[in-house]
C-alpha positions in Angstrom: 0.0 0.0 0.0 1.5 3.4 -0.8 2.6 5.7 1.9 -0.1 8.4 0.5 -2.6 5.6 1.0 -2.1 5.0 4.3 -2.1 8.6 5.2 -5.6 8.9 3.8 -6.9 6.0 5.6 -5.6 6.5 8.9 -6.7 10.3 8.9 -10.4 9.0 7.9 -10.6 6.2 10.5 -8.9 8.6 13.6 -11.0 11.6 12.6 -14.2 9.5 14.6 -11.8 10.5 18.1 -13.2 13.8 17.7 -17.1 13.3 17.8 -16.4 12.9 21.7 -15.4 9.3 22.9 -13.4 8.8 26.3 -10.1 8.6 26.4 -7.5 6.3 28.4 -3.7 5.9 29.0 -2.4 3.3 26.0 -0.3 0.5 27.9 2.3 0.6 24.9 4.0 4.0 24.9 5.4 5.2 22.3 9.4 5.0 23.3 11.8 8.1 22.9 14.9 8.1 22.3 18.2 10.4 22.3 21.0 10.4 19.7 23.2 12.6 22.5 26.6 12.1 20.2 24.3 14.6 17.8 23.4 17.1 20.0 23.4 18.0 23.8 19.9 17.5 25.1 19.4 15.1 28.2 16.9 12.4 28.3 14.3 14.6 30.4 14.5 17.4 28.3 13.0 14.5 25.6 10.2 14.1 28.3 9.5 17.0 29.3 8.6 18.0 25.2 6.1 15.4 25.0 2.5 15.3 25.0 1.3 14.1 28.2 -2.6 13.6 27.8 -5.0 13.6 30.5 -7.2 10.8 31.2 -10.4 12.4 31.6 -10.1 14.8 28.1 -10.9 13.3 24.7 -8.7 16.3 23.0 -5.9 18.4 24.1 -5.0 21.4 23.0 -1.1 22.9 23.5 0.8 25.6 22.8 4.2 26.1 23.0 6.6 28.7 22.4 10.0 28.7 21.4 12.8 31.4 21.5 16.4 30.8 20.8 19.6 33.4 20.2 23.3 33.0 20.0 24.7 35.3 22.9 28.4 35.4 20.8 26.4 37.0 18.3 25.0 39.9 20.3 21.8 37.4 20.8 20.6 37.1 17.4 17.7 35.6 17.3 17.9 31.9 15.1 14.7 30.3 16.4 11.3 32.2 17.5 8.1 30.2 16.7 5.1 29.3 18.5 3.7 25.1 17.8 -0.3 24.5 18.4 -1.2 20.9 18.5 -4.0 19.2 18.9 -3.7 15.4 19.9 -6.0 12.8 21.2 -6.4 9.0 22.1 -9.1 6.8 22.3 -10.1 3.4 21.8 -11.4 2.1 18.4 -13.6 -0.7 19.6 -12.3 -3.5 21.8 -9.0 -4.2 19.9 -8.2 -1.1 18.5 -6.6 1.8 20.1 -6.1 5.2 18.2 -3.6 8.3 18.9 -3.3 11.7 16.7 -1.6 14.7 17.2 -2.1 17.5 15.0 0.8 20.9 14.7 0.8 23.9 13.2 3.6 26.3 13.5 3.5 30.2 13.3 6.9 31.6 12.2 8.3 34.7 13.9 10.1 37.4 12.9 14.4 35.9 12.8 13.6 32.5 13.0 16.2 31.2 9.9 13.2 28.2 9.3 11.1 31.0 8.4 9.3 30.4 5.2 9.9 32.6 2.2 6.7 33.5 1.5 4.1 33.6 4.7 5.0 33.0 8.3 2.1 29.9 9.0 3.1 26.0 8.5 0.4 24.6 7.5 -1.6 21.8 9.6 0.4 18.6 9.2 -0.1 15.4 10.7 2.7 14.7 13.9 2.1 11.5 15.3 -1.0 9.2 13.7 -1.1 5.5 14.9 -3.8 2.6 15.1 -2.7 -0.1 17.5 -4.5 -3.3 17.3 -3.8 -6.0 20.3 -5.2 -9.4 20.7 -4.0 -12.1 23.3 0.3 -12.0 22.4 0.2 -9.8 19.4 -0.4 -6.3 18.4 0.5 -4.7 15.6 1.3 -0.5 14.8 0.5 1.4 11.9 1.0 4.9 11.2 3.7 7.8 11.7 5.3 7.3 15.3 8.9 6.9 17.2 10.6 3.5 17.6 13.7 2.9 19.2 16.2 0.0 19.4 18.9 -0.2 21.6 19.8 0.3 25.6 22.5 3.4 25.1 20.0 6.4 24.8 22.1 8.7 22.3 24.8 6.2 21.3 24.0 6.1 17.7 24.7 2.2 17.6 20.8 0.4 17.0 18.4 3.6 17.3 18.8 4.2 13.7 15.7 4.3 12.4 14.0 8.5 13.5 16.5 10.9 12.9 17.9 13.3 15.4 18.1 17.4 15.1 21.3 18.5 14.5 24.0 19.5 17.6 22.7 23.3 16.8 19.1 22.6 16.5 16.5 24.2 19.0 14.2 21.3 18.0 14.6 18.9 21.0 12.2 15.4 19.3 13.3 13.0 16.9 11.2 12.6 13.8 8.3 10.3 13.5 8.7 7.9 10.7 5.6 6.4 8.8 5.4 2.8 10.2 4.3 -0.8 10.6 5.6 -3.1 13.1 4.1 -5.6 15.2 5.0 -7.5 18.5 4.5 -11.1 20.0 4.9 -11.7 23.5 6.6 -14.5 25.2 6.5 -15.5 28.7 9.8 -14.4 29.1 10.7 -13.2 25.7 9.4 -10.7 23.2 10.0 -10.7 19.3 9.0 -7.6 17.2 9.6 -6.4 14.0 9.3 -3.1 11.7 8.8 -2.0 7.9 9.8 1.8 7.3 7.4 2.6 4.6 8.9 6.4 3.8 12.2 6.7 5.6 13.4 10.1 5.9 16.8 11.2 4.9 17.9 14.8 5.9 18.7 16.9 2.8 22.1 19.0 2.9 21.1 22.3 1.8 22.1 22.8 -1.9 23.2 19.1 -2.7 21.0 16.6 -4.7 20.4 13.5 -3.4 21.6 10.9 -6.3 20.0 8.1 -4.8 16.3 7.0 -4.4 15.4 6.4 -0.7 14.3 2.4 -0.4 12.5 1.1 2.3 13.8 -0.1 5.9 12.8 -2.8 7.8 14.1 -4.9 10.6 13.6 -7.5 13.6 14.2 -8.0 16.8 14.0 -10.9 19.4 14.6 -9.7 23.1 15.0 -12.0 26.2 14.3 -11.0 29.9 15.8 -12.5 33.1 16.3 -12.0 36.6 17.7 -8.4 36.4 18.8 -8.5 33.2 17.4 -8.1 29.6 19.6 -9.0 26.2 18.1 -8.9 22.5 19.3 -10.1 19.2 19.1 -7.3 15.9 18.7 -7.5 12.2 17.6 -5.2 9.2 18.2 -2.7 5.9 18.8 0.2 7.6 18.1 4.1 5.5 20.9 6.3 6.9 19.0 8.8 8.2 22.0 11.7 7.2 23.3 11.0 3.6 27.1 10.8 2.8 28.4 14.1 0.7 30.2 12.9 -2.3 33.0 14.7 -2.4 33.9 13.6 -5.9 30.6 14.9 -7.8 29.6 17.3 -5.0 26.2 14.7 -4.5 25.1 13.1 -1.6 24.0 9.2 -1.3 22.0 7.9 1.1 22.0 3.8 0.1 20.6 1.1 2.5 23.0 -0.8 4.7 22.3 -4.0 7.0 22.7 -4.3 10.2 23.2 -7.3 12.9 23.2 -6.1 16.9 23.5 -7.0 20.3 21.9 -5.4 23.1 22.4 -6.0 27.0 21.5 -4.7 30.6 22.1 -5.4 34.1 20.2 -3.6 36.9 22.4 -3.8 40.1 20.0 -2.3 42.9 18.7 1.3 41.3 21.4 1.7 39.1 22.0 0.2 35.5 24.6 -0.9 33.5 23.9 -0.8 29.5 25.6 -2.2 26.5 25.1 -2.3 22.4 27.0 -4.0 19.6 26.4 -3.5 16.0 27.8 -4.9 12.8 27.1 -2.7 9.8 27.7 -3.8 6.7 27.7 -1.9 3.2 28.6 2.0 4.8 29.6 4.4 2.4 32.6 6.5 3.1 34.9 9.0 0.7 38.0 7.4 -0.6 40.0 10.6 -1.3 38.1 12.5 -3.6 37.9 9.4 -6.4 34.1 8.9 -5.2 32.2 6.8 -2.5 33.9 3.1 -1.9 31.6 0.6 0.6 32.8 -0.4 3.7 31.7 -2.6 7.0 31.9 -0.5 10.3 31.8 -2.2 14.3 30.0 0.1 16.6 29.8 -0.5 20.2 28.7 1.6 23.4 28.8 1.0 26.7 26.2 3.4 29.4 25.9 3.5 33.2 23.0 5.0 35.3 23.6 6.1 39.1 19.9 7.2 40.7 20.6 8.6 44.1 16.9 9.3 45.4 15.8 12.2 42.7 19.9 12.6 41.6 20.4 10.4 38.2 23.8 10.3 36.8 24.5 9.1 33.2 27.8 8.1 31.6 28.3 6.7 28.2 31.0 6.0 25.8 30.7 5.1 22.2 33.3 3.9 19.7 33.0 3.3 15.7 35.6 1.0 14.2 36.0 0.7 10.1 37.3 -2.7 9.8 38.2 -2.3 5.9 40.1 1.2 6.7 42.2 2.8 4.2 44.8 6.1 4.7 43.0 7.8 1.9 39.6 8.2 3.9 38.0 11.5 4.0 35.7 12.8 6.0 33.4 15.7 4.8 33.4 19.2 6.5 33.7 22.6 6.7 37.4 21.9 5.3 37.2 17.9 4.4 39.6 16.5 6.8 41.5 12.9 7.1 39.4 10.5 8.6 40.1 8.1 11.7 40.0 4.3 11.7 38.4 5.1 14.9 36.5 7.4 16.3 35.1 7.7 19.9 33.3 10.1 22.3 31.7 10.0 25.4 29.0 11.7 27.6 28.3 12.7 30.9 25.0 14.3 32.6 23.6 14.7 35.8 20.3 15.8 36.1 17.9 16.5 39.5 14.3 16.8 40.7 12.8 18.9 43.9 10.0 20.2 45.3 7.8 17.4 44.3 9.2 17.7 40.8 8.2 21.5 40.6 11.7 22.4 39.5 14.4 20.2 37.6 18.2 21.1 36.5 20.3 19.1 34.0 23.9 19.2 33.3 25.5 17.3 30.0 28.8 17.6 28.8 29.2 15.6 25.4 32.9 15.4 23.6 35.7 13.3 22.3 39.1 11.6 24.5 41.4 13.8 22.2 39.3 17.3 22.6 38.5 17.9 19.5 35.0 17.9 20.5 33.8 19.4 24.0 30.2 20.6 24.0 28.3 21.3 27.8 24.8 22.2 27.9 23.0 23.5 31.4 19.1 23.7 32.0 16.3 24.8 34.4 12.9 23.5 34.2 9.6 24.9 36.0 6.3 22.6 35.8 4.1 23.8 38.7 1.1 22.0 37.0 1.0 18.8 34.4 -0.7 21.8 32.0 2.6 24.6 32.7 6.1 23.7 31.7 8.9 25.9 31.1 12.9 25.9 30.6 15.9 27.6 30.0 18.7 26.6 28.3 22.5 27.2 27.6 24.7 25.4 25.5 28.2 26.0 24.0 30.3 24.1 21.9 34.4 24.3 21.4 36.3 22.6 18.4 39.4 22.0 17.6 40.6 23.5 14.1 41.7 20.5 11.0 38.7 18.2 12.5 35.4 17.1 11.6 33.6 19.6 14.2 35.6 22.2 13.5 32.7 24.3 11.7 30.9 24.4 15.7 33.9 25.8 17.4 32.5 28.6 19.2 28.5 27.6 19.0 26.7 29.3 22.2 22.6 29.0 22.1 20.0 30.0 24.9 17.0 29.2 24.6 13.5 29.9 26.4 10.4 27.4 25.9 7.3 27.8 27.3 4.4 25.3 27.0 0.6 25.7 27.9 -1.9 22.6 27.9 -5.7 22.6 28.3 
């Protein structure tokens, strides 16, 4: 069925949650999750930017404002829009459960997204799913978030929703347009997913040469006594193509994947681990064009909760087992590339006051320094329908490496959000 289709059908059927049916909490959230080596927002900042709907509402309306400057740049304005959405759940009969959100985005006055003609993005769909569930199975359809993996932010299995960019005020990962279904075990759990329109993030002012295939994958995942592990396969979509530095195109072609996931809870805290071995990556061989190679990735996560205190550690390393001397990596100024390449983060984040008020510290960067990003935040929720944070972040690069182009990034940015 085409992805135009689908759209069509799903907006027909979840259109019927608006003539007034009662709504309840779905027992299979949709998972977030956080590609931290991209950008430096913690896990509850993720949280705090979702849609939390009320039990006793069949529709909830939001609005949330946005304002983000650069203070190096005498605090120039580079984000300022206000998002209204509209979302709502509700059952579909006994074994169908629906969920929509509805945005539209006003575009103020320096926002660099700001449309060239008109300031109003028009009503778009968000999130759209039907869940059906009976006895072990269920089965998703529709534009939603899934996430593989146990290293939030490690980049090794959640692969399939891209992440903003490091400089993005954006703080969600993009729904993709979905099926995937689920059959539970007593003790184990195997699932599965077709990407039906993967996105691919364009670089401004290069043409994508290839056509973007579909994505699909599987998963089997064990639990034990304190411990969970799962098994990983799939045709992955890069989600950020490769600049060919050769014809001045980019590429985006599938890739496979085979992972390995782990955890161990040790009292409150817990210790996390991925593996992955992907096969069919495209890299820059000098500037001759793009030559294929196979890549290890591997990351390794610790949590430490302390009453309200969490802190988070992670360290993630990418290894090209077919590396050559000749590799180039693209940039500001292309620079040589590494056979491996590792960086690490480390957050601590707090709640107080009966989760009133929150602060969050994350420092993101790379063993040789030629990365070293630290992002600070403040959150005020006095109500579930009031939240509001500030936040700074500033980024240091070293010159002749890949981030070089970020040395010197500072961004503040205020976010207020209303619910009824």
């Amino acid at each position: 069925m085409a992805v135009k289709g689908v759209k069509k059908l799903l907006v027909w059927w979840v259109m019927a949650l608006f003539a007034g049916m009662p709504a309840y909490a779905s027992d299979d959230l949709l998972s977030e999750d956080v590609d931290a080596s991209d950008y430096l927002f913690t896990d509850e900042t993720f949280l705090a930017s979702s849609v939390n709907l009320t039990t006793d509402k069949p529709v909830q309306l939001s609005v949330e404002y946005t304002l983000a400057v650069n203070p190096k740049a005498g605090f120039k304005r580079t984000d300022h829009y206000t998002d209204l959405r509209l979302s709502s759940e509700s059952p579909l009969g006994l074994l169908i459960y629906a969920e929509l959100e509805l945005k539209a985005t006003q575009y103020w006055q320096g926002d660099t997204q700001k449309p060239v003609k008109g300031d109003f993005s028009l009503l778009g769909i968000e999130r759209l799913v039907l869940h059906y569930s009976l006895a072990e199975t269920s089965v998703k359809l529709g534009s939603y978030i899934l996430s593989w993996g146990e290293v939030e932010g490690a980049g090794v299995l959640d692969v399939i929703n891209p992440a903003p960019s490091l400089t993005s005020s954006v703080m969600s990962l993009t729904p993709q347009w979905l099926v995937s279904g689920r059959y539970y075990m007593p003790s184990a759990r195997a699932s599965w997913f077709v990407g039906l329109d993967p996105s691919v993030t364009p670089l401004p002012g290069i043409r994508l040469t290839t056509s973007v295939a579909k994505e699909w994958g599987a998963k089997y995942g064990y639990t034990g006594a304190g411990s969970d592990w799962a098994i990983y396969a799939g045709r992955m979509v890069p989600n950020s193509p490769v600049l060919n530095l050769a014809t001045t195109t980019a590429s985006a072609k599938p890739y496979q994947l085979i992972g390995y996931s782990w955890n161990k809870a040790i009292d409150d805290d817990l210790i996390k681990f991925d593996l992955a071995y992907k096969r069919g990556l495209e890299h820059n061989l000098g500037y001759t064009g793009l030559t294929s190679d196979n890549r290890i990735d591997t990351a390794v996560g610790i949590e430490l909760n302390h009453g309200d205190r969490q802190w988070n550690a992670n360290l993630t390393a990418q290894y090209w087992l077919n590396y050559k001397a000749s590799y180039i990596t693209p940039a500001a100024a292309p620079v040589a590339s590494n056979r491996t390449d590792l960086t690490y983060t480390l957050g601590v984040n707090d709640h107080f006051n009966n989760d009133q008020y929150s602060w969050s510290l994350t420092h993101v960067g790379t063993p040789n320094a030629a990365l070293r990003g630290l992002t600070g935040s403040i959150a005020w929720e006095p109500t579930d329908l009031w939240q509001s944070s500030l936040s700074y972040s500033v980024i240091a690069a070293k010159n002749n490496t890949a981030y070089a182009s970020l040395d010197g990034t500072q961004g503040l940015i205020l976010r207020v959000k209303l619910s009824y």
